[in-house]
Backbone and ligand atoms as CSV (ligand in chain L), in Angstrom:
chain,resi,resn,atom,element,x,y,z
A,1,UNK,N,N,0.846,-1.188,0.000
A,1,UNK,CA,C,0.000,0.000,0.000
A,1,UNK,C,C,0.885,1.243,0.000
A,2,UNK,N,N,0.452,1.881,-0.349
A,2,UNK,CA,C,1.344,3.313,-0.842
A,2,UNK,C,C,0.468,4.378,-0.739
A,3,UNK,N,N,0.397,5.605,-0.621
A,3,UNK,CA,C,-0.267,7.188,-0.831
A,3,UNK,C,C,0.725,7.290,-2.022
A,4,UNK,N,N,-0.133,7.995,-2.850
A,4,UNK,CA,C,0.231,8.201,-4.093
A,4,UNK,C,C,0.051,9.979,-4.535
A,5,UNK,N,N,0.788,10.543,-5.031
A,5,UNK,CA,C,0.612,12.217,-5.259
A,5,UNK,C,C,-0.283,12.475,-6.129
A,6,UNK,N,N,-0.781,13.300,-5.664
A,6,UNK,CA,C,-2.511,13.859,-6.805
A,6,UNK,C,C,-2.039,15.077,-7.407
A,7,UNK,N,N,-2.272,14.862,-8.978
A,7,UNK,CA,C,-1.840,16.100,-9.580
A,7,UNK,C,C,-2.635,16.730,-8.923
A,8,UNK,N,N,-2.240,18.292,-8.949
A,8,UNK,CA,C,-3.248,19.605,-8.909
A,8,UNK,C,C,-3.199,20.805,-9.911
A,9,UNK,N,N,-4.650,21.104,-10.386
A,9,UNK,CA,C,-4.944,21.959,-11.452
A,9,UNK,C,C,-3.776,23.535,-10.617
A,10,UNK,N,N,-3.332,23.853,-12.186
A,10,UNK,CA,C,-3.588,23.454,-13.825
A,10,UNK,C,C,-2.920,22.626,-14.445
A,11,UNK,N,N,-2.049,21.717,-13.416
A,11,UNK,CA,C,-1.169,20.686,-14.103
A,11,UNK,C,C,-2.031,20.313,-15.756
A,12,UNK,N,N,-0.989,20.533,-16.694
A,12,UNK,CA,C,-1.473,19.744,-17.876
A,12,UNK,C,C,-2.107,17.998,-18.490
A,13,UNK,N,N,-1.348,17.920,-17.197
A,13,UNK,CA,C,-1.798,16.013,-17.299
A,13,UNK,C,C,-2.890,15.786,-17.070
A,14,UNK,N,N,-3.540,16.574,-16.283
A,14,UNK,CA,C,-5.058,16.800,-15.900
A,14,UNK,C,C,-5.903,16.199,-17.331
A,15,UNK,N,N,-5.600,17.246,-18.345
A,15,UNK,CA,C,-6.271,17.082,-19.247
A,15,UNK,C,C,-6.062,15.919,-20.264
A,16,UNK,N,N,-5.784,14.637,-19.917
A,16,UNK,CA,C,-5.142,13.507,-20.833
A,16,UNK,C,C,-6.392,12.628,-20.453
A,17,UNK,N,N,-6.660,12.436,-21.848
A,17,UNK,CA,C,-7.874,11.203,-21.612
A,17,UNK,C,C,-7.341,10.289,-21.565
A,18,UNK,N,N,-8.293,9.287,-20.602
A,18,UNK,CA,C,-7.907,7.780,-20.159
A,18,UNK,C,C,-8.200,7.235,-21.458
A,19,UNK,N,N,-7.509,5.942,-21.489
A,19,UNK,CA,C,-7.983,4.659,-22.158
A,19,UNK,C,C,-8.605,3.403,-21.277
A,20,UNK,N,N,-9.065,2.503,-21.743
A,20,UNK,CA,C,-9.701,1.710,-21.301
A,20,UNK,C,C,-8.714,0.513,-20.410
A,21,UNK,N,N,-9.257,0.604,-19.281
A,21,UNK,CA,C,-8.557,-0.563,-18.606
A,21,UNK,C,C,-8.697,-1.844,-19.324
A,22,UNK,N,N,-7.392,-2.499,-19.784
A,22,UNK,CA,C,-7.443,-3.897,-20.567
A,22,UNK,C,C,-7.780,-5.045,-19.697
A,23,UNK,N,N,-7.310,-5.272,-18.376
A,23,UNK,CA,C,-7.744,-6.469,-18.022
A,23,UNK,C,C,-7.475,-6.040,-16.479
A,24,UNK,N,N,-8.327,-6.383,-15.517
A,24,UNK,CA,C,-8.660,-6.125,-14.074
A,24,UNK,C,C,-7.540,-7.227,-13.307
A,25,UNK,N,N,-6.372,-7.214,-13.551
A,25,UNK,CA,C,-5.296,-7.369,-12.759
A,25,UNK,C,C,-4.772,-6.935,-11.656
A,26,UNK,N,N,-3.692,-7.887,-11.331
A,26,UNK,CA,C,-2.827,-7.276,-10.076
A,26,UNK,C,C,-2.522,-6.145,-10.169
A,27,UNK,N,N,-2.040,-5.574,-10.945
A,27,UNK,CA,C,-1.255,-4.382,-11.193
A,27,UNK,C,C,-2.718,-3.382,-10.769
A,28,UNK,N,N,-3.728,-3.729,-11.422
A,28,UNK,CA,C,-5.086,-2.392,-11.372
A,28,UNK,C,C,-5.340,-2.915,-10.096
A,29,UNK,N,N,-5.542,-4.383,-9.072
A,29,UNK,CA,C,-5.865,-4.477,-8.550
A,29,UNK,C,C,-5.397,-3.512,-6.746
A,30,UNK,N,N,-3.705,-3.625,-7.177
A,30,UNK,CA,C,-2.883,-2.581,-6.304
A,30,UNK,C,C,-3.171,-1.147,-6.567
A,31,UNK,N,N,-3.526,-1.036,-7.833
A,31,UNK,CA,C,-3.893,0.676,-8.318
A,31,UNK,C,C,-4.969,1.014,-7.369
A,32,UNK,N,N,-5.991,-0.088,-7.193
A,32,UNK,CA,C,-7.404,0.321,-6.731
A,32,UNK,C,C,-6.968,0.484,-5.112
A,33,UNK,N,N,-6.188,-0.092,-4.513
A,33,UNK,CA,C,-5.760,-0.528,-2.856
A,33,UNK,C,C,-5.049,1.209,-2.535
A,34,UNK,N,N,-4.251,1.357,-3.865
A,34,UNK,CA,C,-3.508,2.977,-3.296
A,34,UNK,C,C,-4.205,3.937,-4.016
A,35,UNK,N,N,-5.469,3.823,-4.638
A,35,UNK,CA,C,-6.359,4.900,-4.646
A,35,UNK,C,C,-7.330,4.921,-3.645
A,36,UNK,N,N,-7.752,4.099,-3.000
A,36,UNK,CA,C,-8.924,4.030,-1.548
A,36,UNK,C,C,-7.848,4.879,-0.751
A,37,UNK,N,N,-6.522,4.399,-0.552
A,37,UNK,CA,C,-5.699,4.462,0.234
A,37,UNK,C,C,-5.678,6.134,0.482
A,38,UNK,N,N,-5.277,6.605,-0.332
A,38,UNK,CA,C,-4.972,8.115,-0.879
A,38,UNK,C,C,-6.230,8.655,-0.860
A,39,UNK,N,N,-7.241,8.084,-1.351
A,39,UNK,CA,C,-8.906,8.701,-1.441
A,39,UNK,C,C,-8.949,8.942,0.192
A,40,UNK,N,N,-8.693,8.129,1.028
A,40,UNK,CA,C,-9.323,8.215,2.918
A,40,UNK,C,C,-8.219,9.081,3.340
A,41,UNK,N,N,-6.762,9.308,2.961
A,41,UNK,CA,C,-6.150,9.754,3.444
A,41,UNK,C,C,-6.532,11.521,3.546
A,42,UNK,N,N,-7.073,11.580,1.792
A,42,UNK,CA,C,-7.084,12.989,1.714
A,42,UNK,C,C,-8.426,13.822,2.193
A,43,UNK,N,N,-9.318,12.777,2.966
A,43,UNK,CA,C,-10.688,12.952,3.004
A,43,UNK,C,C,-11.217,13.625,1.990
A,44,UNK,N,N,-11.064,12.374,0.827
A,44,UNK,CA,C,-12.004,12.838,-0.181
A,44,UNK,C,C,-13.509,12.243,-0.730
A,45,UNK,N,N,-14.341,11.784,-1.177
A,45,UNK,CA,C,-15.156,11.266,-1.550
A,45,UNK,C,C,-14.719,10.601,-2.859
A,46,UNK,N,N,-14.424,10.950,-3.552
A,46,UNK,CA,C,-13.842,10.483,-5.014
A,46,UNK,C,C,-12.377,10.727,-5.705
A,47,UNK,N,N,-11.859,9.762,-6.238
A,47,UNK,CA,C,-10.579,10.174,-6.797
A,47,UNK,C,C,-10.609,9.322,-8.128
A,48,UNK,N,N,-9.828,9.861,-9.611
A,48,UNK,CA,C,-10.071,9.247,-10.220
A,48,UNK,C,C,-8.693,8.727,-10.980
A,49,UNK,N,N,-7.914,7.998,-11.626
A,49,UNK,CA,C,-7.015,7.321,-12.233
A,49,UNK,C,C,-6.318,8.905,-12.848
A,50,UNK,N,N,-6.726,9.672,-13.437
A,50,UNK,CA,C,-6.512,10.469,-13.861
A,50,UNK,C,C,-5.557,11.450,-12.560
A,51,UNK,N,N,-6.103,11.426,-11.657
A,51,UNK,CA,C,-5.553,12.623,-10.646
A,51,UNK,C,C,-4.302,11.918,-9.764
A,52,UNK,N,N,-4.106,10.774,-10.454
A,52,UNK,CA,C,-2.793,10.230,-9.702
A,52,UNK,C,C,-2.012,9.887,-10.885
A,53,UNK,N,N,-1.865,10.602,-11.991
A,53,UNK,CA,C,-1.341,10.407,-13.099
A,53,UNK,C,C,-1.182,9.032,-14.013
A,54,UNK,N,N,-2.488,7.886,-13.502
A,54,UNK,CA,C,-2.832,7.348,-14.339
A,54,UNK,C,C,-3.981,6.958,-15.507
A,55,UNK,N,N,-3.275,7.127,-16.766
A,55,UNK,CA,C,-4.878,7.354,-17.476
A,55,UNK,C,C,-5.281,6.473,-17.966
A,56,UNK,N,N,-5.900,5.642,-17.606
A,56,UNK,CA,C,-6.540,4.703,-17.410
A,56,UNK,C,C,-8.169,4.694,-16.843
A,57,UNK,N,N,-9.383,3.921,-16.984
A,57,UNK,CA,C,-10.732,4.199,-17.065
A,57,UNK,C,C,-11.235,3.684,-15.635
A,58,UNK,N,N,-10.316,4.108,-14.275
A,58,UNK,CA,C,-10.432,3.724,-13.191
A,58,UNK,C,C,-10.896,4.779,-12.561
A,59,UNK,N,N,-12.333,4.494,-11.591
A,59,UNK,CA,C,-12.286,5.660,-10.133
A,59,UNK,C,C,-12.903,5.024,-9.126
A,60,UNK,N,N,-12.507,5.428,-8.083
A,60,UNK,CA,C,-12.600,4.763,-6.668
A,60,UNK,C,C,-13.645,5.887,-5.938
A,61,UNK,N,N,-14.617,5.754,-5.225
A,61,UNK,CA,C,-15.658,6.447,-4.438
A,61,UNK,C,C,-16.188,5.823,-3.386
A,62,UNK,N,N,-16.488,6.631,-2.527
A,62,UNK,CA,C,-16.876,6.807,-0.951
A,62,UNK,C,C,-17.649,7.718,-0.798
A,63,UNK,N,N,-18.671,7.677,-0.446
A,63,UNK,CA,C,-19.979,9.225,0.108
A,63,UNK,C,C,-20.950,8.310,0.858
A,64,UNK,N,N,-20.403,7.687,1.299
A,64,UNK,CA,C,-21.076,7.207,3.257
A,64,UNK,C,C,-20.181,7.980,4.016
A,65,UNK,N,N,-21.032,8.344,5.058
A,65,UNK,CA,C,-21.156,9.037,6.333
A,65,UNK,C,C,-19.844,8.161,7.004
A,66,UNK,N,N,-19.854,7.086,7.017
A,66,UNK,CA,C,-18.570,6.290,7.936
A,66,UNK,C,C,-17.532,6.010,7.102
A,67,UNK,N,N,-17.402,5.972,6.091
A,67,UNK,CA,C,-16.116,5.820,5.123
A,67,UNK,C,C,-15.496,4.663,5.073
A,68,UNK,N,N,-16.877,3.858,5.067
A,68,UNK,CA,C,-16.499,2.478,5.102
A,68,UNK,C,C,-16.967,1.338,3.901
A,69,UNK,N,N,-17.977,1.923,2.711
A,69,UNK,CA,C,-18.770,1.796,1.706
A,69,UNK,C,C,-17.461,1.871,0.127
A,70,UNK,N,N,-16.268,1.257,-0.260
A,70,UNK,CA,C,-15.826,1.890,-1.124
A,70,UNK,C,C,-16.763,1.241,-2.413
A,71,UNK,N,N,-16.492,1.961,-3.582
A,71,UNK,CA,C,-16.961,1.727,-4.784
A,71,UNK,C,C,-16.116,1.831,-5.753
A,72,UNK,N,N,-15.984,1.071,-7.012
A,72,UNK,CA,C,-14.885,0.758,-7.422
A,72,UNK,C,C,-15.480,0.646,-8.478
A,73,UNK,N,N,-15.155,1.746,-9.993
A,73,UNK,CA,C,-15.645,1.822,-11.153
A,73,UNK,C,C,-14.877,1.369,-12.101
A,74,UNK,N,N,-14.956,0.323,-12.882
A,74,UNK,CA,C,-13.589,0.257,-14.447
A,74,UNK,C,C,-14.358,0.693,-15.691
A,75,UNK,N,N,-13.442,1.259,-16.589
A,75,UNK,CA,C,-14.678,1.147,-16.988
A,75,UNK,C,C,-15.945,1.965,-17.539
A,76,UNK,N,N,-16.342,2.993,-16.851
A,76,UNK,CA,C,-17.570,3.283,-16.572
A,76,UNK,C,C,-18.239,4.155,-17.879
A,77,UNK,N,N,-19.569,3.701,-18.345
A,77,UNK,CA,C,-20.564,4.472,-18.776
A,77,UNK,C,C,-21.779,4.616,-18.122
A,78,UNK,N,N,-22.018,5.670,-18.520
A,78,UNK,CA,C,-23.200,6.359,-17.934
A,78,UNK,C,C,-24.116,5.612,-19.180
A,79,UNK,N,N,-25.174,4.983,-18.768
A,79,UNK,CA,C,-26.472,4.686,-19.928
A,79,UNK,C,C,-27.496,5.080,-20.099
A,80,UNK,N,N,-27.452,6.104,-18.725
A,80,UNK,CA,C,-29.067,6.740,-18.728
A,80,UNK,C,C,-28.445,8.133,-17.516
A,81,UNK,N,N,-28.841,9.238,-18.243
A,81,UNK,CA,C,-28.740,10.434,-16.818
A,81,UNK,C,C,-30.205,11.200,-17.124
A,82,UNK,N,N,-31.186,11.511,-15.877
A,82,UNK,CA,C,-31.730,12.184,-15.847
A,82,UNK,C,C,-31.916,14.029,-16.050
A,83,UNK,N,N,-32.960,14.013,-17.119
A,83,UNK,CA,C,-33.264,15.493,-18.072
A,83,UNK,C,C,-33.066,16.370,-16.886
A,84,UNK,N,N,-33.632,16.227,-15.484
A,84,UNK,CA,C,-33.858,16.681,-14.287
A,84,UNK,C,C,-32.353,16.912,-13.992
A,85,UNK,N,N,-31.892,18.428,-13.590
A,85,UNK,CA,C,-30.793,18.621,-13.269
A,85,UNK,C,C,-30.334,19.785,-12.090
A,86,UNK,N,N,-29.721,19.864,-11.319
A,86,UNK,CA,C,-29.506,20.366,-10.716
A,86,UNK,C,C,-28.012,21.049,-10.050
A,87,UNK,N,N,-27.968,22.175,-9.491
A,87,UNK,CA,C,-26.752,22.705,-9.124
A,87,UNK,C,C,-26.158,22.930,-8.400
A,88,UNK,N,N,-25.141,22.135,-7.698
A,88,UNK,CA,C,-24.388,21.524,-6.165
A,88,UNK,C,C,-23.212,22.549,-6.311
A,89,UNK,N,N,-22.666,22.658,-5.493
A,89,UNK,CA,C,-21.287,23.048,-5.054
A,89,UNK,C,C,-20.342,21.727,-4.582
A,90,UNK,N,N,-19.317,21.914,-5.913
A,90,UNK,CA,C,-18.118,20.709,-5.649
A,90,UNK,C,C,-16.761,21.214,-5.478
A,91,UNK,N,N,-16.074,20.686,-5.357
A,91,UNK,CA,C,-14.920,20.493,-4.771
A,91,UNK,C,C,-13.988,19.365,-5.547
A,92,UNK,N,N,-13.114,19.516,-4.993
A,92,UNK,CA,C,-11.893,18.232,-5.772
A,92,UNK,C,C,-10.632,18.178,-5.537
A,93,UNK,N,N,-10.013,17.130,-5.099
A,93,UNK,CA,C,-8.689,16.857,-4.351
A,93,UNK,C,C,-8.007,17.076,-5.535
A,94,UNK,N,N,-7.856,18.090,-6.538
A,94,UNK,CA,C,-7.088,18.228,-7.243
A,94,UNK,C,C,-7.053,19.811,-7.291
A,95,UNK,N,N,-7.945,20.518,-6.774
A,95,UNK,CA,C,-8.121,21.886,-6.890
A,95,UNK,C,C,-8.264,22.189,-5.331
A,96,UNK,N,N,-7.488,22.167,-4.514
A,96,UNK,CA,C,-7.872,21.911,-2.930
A,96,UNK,C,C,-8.257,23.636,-2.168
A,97,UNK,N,N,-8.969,23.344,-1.646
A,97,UNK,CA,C,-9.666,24.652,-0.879
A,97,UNK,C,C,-10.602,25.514,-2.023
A,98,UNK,N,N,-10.946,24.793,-3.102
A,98,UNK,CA,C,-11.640,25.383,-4.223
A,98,UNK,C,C,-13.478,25.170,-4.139
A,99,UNK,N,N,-14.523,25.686,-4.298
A,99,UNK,CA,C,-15.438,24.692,-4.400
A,99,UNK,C,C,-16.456,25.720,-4.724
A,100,UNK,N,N,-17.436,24.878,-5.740
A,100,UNK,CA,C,-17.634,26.439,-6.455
A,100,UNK,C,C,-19.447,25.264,-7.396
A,101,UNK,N,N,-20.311,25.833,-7.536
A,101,UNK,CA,C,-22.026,25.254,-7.827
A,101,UNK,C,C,-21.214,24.774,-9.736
A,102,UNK,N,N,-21.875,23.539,-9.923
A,102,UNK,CA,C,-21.589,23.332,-10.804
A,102,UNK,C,C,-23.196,21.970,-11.260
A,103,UNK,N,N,-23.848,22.080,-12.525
A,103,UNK,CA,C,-24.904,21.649,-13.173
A,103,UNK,C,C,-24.919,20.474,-13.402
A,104,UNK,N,N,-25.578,19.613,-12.517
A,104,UNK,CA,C,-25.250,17.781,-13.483
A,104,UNK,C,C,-26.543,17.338,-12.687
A,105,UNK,N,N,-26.626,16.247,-13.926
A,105,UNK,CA,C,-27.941,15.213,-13.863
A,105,UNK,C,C,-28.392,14.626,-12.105
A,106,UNK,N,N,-29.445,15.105,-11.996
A,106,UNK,CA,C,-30.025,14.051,-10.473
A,106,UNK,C,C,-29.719,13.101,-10.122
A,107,UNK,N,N,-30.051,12.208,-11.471
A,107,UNK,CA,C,-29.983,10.877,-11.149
A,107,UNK,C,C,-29.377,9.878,-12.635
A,108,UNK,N,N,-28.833,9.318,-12.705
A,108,UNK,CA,C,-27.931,8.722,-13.443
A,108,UNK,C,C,-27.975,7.020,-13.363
A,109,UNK,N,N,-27.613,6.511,-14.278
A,109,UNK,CA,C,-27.592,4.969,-14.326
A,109,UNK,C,C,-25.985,4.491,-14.978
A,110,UNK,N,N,-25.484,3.932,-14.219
A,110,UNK,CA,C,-23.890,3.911,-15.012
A,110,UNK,C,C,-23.528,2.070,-14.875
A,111,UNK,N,N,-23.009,1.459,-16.335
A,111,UNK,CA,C,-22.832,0.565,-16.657
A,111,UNK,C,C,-21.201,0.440,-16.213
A,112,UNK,N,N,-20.884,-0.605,-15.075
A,112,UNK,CA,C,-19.057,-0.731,-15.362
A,112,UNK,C,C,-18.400,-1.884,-14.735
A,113,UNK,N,N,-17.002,-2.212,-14.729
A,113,UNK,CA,C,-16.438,-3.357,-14.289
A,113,UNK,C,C,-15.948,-3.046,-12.192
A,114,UNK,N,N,-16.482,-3.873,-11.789
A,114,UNK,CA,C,-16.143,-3.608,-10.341
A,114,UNK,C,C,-14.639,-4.255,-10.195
A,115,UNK,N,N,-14.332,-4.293,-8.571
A,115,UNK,CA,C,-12.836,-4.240,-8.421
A,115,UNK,C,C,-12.390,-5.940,-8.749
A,116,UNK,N,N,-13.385,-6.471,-8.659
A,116,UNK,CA,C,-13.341,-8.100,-9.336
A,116,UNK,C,C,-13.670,-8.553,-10.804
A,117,UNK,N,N,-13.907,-7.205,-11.380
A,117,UNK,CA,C,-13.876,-7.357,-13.299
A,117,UNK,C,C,-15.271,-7.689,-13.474
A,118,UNK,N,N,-16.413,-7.940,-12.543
A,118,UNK,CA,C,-17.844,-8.101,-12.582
A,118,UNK,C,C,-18.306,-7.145,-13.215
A,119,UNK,N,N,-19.223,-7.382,-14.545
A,119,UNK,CA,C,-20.212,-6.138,-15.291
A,119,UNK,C,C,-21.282,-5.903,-14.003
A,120,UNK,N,N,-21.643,-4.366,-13.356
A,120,UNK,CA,C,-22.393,-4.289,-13.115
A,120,UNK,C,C,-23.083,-2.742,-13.480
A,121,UNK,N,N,-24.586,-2.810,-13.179
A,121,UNK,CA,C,-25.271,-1.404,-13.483
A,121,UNK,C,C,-25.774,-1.081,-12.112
A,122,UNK,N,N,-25.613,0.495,-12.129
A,122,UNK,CA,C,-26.087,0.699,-10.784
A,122,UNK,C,C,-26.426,1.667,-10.857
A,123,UNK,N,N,-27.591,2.382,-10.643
A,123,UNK,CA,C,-28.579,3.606,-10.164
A,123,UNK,C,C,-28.115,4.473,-9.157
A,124,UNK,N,N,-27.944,5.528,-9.192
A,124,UNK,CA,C,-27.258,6.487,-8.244
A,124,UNK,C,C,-27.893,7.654,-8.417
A,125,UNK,N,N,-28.548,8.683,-7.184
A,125,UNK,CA,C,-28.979,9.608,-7.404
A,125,UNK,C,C,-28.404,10.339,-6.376
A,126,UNK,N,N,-28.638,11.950,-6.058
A,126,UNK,CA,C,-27.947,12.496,-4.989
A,126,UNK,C,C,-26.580,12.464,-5.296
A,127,UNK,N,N,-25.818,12.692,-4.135
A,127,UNK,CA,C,-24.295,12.991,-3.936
A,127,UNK,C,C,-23.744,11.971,-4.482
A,128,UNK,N,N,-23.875,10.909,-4.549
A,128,UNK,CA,C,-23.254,9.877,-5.501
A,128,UNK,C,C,-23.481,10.043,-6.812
A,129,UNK,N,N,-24.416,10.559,-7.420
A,129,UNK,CA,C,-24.645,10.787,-9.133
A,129,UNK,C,C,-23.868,11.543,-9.314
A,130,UNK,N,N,-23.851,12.722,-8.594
A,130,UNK,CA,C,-22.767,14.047,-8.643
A,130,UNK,C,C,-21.382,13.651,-8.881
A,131,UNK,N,N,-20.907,12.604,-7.834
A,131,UNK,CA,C,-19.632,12.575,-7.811
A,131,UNK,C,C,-19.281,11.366,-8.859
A,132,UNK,N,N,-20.535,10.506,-9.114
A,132,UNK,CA,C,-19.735,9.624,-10.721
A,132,UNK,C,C,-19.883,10.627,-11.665
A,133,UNK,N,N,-20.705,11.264,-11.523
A,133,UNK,CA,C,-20.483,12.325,-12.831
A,133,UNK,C,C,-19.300,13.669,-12.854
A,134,UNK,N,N,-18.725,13.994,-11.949
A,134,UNK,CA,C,-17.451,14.622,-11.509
A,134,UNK,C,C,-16.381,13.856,-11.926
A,135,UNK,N,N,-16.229,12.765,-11.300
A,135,UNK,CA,C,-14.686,11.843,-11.563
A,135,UNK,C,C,-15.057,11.349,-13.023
A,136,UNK,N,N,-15.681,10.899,-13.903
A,136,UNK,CA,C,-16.076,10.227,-15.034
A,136,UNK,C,C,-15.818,11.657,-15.799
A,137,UNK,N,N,-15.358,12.707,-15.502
A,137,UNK,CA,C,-15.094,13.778,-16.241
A,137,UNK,C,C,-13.574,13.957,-16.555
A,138,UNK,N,N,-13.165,13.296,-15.256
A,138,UNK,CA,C,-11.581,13.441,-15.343
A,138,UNK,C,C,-10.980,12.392,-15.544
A,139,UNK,N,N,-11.485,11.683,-15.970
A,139,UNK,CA,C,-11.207,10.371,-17.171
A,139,UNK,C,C,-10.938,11.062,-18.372
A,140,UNK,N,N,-12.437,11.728,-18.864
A,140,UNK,CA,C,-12.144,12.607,-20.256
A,140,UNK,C,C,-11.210,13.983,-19.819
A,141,UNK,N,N,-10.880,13.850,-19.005
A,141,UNK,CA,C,-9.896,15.044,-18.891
A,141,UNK,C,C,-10.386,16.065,-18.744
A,142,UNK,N,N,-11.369,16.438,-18.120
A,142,UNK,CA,C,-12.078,17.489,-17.939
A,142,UNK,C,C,-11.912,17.716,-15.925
A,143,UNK,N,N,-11.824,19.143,-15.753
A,143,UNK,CA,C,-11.196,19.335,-14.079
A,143,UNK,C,C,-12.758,20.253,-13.855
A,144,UNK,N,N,-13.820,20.166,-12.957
A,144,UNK,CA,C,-14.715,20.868,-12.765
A,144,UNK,C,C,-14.873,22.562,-12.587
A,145,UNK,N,N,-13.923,22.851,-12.799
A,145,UNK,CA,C,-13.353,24.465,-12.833
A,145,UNK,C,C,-13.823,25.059,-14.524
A,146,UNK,N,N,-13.406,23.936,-15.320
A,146,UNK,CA,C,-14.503,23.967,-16.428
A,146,UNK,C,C,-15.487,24.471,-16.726
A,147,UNK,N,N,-16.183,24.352,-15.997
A,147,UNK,CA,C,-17.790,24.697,-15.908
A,147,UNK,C,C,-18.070,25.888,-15.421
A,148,UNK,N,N,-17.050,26.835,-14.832
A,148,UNK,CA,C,-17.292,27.760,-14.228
A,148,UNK,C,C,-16.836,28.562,-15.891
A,149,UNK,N,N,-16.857,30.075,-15.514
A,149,UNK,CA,C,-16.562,31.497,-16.069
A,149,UNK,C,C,-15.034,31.334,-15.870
A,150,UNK,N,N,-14.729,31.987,-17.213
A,150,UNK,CA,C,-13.419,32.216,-17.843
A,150,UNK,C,C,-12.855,33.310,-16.607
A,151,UNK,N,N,-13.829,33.828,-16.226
A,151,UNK,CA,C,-12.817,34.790,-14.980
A,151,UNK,C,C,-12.598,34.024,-13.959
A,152,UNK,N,N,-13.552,33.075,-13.885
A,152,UNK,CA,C,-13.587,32.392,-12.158
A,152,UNK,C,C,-12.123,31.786,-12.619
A,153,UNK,N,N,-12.576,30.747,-13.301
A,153,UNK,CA,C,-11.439,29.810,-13.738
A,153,UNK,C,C,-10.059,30.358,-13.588
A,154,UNK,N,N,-9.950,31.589,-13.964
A,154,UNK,CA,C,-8.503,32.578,-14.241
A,154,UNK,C,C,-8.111,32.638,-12.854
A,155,UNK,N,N,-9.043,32.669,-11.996
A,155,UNK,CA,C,-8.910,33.571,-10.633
A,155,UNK,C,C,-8.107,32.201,-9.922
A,156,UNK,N,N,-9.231,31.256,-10.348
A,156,UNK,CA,C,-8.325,29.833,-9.781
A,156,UNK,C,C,-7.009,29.443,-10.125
A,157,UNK,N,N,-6.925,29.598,-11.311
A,157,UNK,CA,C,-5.313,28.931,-12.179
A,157,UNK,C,C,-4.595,30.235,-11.350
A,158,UNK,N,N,-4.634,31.283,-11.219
A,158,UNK,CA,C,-3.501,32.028,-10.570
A,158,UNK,C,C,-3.278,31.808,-8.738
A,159,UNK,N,N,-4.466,31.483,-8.343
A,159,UNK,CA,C,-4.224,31.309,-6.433
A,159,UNK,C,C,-3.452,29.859,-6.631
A,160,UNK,N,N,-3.736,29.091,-7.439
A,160,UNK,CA,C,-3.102,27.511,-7.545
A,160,UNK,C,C,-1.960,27.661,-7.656
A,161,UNK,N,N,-1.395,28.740,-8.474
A,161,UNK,CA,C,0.040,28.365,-9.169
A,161,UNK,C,C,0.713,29.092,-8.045
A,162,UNK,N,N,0.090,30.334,-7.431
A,162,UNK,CA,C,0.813,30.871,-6.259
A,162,UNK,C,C,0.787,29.798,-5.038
A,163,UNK,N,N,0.116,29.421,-4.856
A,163,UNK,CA,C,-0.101,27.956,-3.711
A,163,UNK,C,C,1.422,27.478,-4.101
A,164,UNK,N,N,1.260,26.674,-5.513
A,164,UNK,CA,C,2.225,25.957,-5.634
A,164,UNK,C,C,3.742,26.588,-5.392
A,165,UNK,N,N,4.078,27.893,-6.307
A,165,UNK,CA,C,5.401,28.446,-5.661
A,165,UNK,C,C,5.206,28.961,-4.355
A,166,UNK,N,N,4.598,29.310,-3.574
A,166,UNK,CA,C,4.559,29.217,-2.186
A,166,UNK,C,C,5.110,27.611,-1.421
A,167,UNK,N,N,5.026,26.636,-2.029
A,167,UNK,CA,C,5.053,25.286,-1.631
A,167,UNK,C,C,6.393,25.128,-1.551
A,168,UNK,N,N,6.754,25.487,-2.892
A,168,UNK,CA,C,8.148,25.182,-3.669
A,168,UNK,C,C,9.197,26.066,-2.925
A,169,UNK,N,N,8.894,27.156,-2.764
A,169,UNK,CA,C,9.992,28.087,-1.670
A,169,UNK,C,C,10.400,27.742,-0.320
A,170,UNK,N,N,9.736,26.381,0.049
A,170,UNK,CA,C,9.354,26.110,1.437
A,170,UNK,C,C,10.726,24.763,1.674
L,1,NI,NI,NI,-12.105,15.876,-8.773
């Protein structure tokens, strides 16, 4: 088991689409052990293959109250999202102390391979639709800052990069 480093926006790698996980192995099977790992460490709800610089069609999720529920996507399509939509305020262990209302489907139906390579479909509405539909973005390489205004966005890429040389001087 390992903690593994999470890019943070505007890193460019951000934006690299995954490919498809080929076969639910050891190797993905350890991927999935140090993404829970790193997901509880950072108290996050979701982390996706993408934000630990692998691009690959993996994300790991948690949104129980005890943090004891993981969920384990390969994989994943969405086959059905509800017309019904609504606008949450998110967040993301890649943009940290950021969190800002962003527009996605209620309720969602997503087709994918679990951490044992099992096809399954599963119905998710609430904070869980939100957050497969958040991480299933940063597969396609998309960072939820996206969705905001070209100023917001600006305002973010400059406190980030000062974060970061603030880090770096240290
Ligand atoms: Ni995120």
């Amino acid at each position: 088991m390992a903690l593994l480093p999470i890019l943070t926006y505007p890193d460019p790698r951000l934006h690299t689409v995954a490919k498809p996980v080929q076969a639910v192995d050891a190797r993905i099977r350890a991927l999935i052990t140090d993404m829970l790992e790193t997901m509880y460490d950072a108290d996050g709800i979701g982390l996706a293959a993408t934000q630990v610089n692998v691009h690959e069609r993996l994300v790991v999720i948690d949104t129980s109250q005890e943090r004891n529920q993981p969920l384990v996507l390969i994989n994943p399509e969405i086959t059905w999202a509800s017309e019904e939509k609504q606008v949450g305020d998110e967040g993301c262990l890649s943009v940290p102390g950021i969190y800002d209302g962003v527009e996605r489907s209620t309720s969602i139906k997503v087709r994918a391979l679990d951490g044992d390579g099992q096809s399954r479909e599963l119905a998710a509405e609430g904070m869980l639709a939100v957050c497969i539909q958040h991480e299933m973005d940063h597969l396609m390489g998309k960072v939820f800052v996206e969705y905001l205004s070209p100023l917001k966005r600006n305002r973010i890429k400059t406190k980030m990069l000062k974060a970061r040389r603030d880090t770096e001087r240290v």
